[in-house]
C-alpha positions as CSV (number, residue, x, y, z in Angstrom):
1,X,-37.3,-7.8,-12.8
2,X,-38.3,-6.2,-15.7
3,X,-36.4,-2.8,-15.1
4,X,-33.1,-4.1,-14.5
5,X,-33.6,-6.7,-17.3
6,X,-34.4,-3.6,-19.3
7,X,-31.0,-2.0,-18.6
8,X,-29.2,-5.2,-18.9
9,X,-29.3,-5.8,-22.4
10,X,-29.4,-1.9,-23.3
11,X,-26.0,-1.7,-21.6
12,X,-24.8,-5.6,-23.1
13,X,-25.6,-4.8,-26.7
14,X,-23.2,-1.7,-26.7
15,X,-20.7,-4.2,-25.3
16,X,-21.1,-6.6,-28.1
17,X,-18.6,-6.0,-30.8
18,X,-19.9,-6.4,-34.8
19,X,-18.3,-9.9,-34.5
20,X,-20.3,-11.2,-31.9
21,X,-23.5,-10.1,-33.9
22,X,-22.7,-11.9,-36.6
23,X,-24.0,-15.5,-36.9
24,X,-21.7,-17.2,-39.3
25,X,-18.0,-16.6,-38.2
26,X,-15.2,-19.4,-38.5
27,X,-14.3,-19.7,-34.7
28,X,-10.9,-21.3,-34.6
29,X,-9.6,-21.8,-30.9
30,X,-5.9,-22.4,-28.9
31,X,-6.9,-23.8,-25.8
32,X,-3.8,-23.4,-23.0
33,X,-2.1,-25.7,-20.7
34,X,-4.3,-26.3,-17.4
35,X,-7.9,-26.2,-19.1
36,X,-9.0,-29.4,-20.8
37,X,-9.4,-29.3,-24.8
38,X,-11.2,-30.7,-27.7
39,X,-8.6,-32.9,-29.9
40,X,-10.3,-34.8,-32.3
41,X,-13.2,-37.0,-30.9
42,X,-11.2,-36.8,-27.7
43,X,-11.5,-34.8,-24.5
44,X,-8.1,-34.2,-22.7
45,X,-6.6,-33.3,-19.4
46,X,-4.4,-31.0,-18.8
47,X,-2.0,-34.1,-17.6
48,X,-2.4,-35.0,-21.2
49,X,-4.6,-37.9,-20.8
50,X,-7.9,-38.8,-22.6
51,X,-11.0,-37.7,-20.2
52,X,-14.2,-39.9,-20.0
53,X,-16.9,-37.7,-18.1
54,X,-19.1,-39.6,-15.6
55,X,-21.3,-37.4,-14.0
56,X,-24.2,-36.1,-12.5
57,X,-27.0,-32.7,-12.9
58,X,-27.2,-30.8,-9.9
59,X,-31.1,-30.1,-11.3
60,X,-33.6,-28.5,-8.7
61,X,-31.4,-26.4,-7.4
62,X,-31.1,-22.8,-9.5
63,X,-34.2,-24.2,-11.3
64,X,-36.8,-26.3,-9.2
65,X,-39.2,-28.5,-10.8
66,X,-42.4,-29.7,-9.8
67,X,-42.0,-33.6,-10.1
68,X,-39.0,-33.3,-7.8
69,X,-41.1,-31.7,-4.9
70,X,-43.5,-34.5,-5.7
71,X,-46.2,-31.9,-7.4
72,X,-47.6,-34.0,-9.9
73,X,-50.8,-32.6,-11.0
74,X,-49.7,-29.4,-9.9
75,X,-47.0,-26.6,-10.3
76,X,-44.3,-27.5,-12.9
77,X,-42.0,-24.6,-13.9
78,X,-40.2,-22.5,-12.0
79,X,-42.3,-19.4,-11.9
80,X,-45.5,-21.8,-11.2
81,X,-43.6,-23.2,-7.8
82,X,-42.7,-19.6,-6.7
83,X,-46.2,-18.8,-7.3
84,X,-47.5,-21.6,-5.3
85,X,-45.1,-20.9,-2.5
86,X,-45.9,-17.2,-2.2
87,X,-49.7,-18.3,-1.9
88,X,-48.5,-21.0,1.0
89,X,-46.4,-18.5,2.9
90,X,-46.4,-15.2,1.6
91,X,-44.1,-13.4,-0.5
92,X,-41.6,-12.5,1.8
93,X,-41.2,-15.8,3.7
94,X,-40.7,-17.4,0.4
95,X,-38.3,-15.2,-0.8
96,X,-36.3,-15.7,2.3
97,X,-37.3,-19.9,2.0
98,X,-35.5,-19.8,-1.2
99,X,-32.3,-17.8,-0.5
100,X,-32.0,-20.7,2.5
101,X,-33.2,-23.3,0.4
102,X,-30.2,-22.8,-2.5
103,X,-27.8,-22.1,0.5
104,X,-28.6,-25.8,1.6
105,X,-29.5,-28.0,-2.0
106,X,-26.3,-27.7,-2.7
107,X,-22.9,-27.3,-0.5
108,X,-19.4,-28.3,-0.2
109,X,-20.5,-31.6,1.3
110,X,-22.8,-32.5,-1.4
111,X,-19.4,-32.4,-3.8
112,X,-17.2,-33.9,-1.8
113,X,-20.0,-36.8,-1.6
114,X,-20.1,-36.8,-5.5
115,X,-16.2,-37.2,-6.0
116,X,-15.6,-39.5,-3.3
117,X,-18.2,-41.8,-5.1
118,X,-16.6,-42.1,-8.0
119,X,-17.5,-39.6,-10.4
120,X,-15.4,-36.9,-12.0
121,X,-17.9,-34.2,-13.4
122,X,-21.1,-32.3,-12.6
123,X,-23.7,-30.4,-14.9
124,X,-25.0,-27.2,-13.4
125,X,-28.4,-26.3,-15.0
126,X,-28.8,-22.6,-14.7
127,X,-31.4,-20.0,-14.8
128,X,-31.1,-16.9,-16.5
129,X,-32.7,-14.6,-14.1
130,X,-30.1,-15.1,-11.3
131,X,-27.3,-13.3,-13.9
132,X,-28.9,-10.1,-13.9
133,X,-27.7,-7.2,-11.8
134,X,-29.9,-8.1,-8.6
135,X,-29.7,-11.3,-9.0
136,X,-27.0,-14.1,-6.7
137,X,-26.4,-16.4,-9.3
138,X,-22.4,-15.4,-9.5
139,X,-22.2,-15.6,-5.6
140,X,-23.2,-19.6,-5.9
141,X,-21.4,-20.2,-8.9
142,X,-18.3,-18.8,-7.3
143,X,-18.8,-20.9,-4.6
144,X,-19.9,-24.4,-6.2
145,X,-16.3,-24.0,-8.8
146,X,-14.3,-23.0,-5.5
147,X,-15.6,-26.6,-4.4
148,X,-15.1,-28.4,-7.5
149,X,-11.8,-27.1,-7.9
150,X,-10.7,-28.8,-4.3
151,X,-12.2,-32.2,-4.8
152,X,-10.9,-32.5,-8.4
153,X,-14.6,-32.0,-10.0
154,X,-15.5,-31.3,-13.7
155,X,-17.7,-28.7,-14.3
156,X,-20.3,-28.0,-17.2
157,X,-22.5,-25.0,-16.9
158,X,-26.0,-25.3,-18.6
159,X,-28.4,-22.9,-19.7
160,X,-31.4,-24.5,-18.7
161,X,-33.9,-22.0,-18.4
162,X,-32.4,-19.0,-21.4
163,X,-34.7,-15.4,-21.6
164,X,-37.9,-16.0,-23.6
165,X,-37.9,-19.8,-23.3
166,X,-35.8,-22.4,-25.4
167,X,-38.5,-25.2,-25.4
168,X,-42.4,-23.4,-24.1
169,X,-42.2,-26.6,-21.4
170,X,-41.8,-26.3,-18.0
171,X,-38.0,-26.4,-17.7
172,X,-37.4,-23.8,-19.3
173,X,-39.5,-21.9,-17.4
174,X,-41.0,-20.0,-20.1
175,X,-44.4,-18.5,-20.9
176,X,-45.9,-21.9,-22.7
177,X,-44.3,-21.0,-25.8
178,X,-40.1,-20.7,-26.9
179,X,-40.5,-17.4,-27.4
180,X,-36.3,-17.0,-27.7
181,X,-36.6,-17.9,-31.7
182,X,-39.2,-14.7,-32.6
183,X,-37.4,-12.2,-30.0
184,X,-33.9,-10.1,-30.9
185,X,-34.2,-8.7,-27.7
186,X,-34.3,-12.2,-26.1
187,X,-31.5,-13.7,-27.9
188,X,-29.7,-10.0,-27.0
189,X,-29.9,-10.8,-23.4
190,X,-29.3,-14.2,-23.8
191,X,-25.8,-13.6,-25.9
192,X,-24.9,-11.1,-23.0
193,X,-25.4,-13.2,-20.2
194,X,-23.2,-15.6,-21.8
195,X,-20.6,-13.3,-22.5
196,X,-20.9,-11.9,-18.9
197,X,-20.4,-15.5,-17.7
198,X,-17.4,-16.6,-19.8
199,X,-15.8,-13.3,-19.3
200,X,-16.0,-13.8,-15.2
201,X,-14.6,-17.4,-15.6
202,X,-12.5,-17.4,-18.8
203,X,-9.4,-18.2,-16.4
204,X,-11.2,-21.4,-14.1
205,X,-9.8,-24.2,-15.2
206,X,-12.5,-26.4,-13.6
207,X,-14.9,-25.6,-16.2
208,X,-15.4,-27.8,-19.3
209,X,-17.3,-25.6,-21.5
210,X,-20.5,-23.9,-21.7
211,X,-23.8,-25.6,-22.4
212,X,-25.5,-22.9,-24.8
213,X,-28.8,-24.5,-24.2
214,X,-30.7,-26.8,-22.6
215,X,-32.9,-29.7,-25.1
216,X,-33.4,-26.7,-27.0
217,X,-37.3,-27.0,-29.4
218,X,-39.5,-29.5,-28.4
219,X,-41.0,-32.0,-30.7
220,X,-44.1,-31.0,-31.4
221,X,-44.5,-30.1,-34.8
222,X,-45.6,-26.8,-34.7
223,X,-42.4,-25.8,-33.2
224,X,-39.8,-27.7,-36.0
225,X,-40.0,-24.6,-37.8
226,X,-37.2,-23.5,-35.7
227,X,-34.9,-25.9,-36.0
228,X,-33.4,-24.0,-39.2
229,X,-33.0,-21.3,-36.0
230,X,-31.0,-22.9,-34.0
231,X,-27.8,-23.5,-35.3
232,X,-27.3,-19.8,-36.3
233,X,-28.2,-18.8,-32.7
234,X,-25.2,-21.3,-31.4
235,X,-22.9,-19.3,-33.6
236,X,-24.1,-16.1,-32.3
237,X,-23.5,-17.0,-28.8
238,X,-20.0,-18.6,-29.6
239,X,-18.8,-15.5,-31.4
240,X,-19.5,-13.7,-28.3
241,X,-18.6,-16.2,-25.9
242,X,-14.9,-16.5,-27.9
243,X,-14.3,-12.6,-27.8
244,X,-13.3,-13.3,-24.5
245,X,-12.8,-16.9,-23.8
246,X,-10.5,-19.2,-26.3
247,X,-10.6,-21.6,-22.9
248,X,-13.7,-23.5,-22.5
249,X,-15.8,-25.7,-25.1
250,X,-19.0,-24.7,-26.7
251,X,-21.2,-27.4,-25.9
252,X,-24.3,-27.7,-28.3
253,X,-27.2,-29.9,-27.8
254,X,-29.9,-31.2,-30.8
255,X,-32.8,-30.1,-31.4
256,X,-36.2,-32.2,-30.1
257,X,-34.6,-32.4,-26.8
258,X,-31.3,-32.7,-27.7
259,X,-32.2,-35.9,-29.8
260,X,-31.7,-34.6,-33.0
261,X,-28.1,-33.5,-34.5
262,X,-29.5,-33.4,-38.2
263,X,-29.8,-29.5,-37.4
264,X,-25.9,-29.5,-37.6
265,X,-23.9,-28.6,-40.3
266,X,-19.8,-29.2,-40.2
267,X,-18.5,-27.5,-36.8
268,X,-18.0,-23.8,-37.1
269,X,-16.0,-23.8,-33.8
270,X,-12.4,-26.1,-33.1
271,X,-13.0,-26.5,-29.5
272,X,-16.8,-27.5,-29.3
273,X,-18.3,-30.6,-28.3
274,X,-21.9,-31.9,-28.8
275,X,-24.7,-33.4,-27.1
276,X,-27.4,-35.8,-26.8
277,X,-29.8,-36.6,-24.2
278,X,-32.3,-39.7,-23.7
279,X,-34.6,-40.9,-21.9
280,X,-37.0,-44.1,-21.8
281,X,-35.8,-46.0,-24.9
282,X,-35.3,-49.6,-25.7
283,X,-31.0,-49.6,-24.1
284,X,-29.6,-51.0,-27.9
285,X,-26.8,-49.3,-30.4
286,X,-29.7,-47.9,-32.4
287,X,-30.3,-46.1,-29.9
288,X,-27.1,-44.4,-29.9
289,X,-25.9,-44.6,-33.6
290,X,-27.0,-41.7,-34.8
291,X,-25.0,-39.8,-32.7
292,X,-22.0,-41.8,-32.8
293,X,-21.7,-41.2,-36.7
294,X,-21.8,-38.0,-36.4
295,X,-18.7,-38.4,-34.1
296,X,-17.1,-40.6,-36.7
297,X,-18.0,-38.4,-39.7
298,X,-17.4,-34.9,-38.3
299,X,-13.9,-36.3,-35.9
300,X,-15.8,-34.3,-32.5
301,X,-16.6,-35.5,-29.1
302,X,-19.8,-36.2,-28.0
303,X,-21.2,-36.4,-24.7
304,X,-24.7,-37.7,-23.1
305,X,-25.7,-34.9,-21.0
306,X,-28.7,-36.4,-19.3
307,X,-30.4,-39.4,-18.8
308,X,-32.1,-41.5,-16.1
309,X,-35.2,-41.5,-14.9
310,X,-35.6,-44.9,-14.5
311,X,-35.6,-48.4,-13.4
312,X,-31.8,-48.9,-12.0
313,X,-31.3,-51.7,-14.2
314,X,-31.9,-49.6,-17.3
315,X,-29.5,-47.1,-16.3
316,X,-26.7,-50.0,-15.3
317,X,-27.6,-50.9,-19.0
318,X,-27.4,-47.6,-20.6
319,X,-24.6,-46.6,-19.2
320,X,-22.7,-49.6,-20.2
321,X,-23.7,-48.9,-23.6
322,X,-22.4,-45.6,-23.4
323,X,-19.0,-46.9,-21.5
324,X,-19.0,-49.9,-24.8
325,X,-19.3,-47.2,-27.2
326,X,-16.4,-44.5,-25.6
327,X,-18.9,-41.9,-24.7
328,X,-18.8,-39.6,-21.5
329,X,-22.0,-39.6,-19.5
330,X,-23.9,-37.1,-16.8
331,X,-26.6,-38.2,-15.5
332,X,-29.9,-36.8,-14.3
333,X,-30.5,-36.2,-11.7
334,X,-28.8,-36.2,-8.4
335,X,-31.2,-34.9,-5.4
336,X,-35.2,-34.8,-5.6
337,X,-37.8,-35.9,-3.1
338,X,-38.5,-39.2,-2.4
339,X,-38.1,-41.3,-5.4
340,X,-35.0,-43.6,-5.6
341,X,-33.8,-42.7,-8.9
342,X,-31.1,-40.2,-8.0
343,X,-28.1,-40.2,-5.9
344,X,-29.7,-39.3,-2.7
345,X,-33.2,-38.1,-2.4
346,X,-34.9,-35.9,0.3
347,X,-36.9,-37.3,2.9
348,X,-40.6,-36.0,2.8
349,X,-41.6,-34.1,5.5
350,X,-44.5,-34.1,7.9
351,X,-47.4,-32.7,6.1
352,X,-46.4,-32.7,3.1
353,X,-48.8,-35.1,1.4
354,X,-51.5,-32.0,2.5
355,X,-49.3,-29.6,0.6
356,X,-49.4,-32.1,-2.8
357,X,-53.0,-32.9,-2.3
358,X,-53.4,-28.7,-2.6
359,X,-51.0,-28.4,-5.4
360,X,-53.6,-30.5,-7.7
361,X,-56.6,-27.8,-7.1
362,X,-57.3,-26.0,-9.8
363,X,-55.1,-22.6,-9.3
364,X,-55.8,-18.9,-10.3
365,X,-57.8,-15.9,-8.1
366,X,-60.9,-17.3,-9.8
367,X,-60.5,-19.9,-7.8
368,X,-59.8,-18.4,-4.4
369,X,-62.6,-19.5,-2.2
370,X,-61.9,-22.8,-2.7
371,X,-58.7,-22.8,-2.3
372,X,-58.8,-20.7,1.0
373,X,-60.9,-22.7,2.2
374,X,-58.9,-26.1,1.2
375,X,-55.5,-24.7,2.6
376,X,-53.6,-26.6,4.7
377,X,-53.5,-25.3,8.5
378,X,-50.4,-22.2,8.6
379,X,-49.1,-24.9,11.7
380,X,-48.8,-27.4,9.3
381,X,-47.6,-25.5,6.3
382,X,-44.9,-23.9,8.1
383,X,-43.8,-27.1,9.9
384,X,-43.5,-28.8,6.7
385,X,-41.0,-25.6,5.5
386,X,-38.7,-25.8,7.9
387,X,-38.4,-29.5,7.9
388,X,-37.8,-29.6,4.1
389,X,-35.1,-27.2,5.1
390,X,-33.5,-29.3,7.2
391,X,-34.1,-32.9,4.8
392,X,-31.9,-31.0,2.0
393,X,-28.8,-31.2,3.2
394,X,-26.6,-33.6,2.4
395,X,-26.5,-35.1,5.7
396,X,-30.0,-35.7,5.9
397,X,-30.2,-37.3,2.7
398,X,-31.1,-40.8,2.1
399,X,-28.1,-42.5,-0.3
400,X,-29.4,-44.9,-2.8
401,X,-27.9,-47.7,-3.0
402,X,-29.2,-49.4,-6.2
403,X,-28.8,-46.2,-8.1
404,X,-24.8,-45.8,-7.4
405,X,-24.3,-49.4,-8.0
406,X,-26.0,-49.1,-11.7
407,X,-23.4,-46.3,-12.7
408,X,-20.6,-48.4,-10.8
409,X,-20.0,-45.8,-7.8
410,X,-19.5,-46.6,-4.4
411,X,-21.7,-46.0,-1.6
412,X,-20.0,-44.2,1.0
């Protein structure tokens, strides 16, 4: 979409005042009656009680990911799975595939499910491309909050895959390199998009905040250089985001992942909460302290925005950690293919095993005679389309059990 990404942040910079360009501003917020609000290390209602998030990611659905469709060895990112899928069925039955396919991930039923389990929030990981002009990504966001909103859902949104790349992995579904840290014109349309956003919902009160970005630098060392980037970026987006939104939280994750909170200074905004995410540690305080004095030392809530992952009795263990030590949880993630670690997983469908076995060829035109000649039959490949189609929605899902009962949710 280069075109229209083009005259997206031509036409966003103009609307950015001098105050939003700037990267150091004071940001000092009154949040109203009816949205929930930062006091101290605290989150609270608008019935004036103290909120403790338990939640879940609605991953794979504005940004699939290859592990979820059971692709190891193969497509990873995004823009590798579209690839794959346009090879598989052409361009324009995959572009009509995925209109169908985000229409079904993720519906009415699929929130009522999560509330009447037990939890009270969901994180919505987002992809940048579906916020400019042609893309949908209002139209399902509009819908998902009008949900939330009825079953008495918390919503976070998360910028999970930013312009340019936050982290050069996969998720992020970036060129192999975070590209966001050397670009202006990147972190242009990146500030835009977020202003866009908080402008359309400054007045939904079912939003928490606004996750800036996704486990933003990896931690390979050749990319720590831009940790020192990072925290100046957060402002820039804030400043923006607060020119026409004093409602919703800033959310800021560390750096390495959203491990590390040494990239902080003292909190430049009054209504901004911060996050940590982790994965496949020994479950002990240690593994936690770090973050919880920066709670103590700095008086602000924080909040594990994903973890999981794993055997169910290290998430029972984790998240009793977390519930010991006062700390709101979301956990990732809630739908994927097959494996038991979520909240209900997809069924594989007939054939499918042939479409993984030719995910793990080695990809690219230079390669085409082999693959064409390796392809699954068009019977089979379609088949196996429709039917994942079908084994998305909620309905059709397979609840798990052992997972709900780790995070103490019921089952029905």
């Amino acid at each position: 979409m280069p075109c229209s990404r083009r005259q997206f942040i031509n036409a966003g910079i103009a609307g950015l005042s001098g105050s939003a360009l700037l990267a150091g501003r004071q940001s000092q917020t009154q949040t109203p009656a009816g949205f929930v609000k930062v006091s101290g290390k605290d989150l609270i209602a608008p019935t004036g009680e103290k909120l403790r998030l338990r939640g879940i990611n609605l991953g794979n659905w504005f940004e699939p990911e290859g592990y979820m469709f059971l692709f190891e060895g193969g497509p990873q990112s995004p823009r590798e799975i579209e690839a794959f899928f346009d090879e598989l069925i052409g361009p324009a039955a995959a572009a009509q595939f995925w209109k169908e396919y985000r229409r079904r991930y993720i519906t009415k039923s699929d929130i009522e499910w999560i509330e009447r389990s037990g939890l009270n929030s969901v994180r919505i990981p987002l992809h940048y491309k579906f916020f400019l002009p042609d893309g949908d990504g209002f139209e399902m966001l509009d819908a998902a909050l009008e949900w939330c909103r009825v079953s008495g859902i918390w919503v976070v949104l998360d910028m999970h895959c930013a312009p340019g790349g936050q982290t050069g992995a996969n998720i992020d579904d970036s060129w192999g390199y975070p590209w966001l840290y050397e670009s202006g014109q990147e972190q242009d349309l990146l500030c835009q998009i977020w202003k866009q956003i908080a402008q359309r919902y400054r007045n939904e009160p079912a939003i928490i905040g606004y996750d800036l970005l996704n486990e933003p630098i990896p931690h390979f060392p050749q990319l720590q250089k831009y940790n020192v980037d990072l925290e100046p970026l957060y402002r820039r987006i804030t400043a923006g985001i607060r020119e026409v939104d004093s409602n919703h939280a800033v959310i800021l994750e560390g750096a390495q992942w959203a491990t590390n909170f040494t990239v902080f200074g003292p909190p430049f905004d009054s209504n901004a909460i911060y996050q940590f995410h982790k994965y496949w540690m020994k479950v002990e305080p240690a593994a936690i302290g770090a973050y919880v004095n920066f709670r103590d030392r700095y008086n602000v809530p924080i909040w594990l925005g994903e973890s999981g992952e794993n055997t169910d009795e290290w998430i029972r263990d984790f998240a009793g950690l977390l519930n010991q030590n006062d700390i709101g949880w979301c956990f990732w993630p809630y739908k994927k293919m097959e494996k038991p670690s979520c909240m209900t997983s997809v069924v594989k469908p007939t054939y499918w095993d042939e479409i993984t076995a030719f995910a793990k060829l080695p990809s690219g035109t230079g390669n085409a005679e082999k693959r064409i000649a390796s392809r699954p039959s068009m019977e089979h490949v379609k088949a196996a389309f429709a039917e994942l189609l079908d084994n998305i929605r909620w309905e059709n899902c397979r609840v798990n059990a052992g997972y709900l009962q780790a995070l103490g949710l019921k089952g029905s």
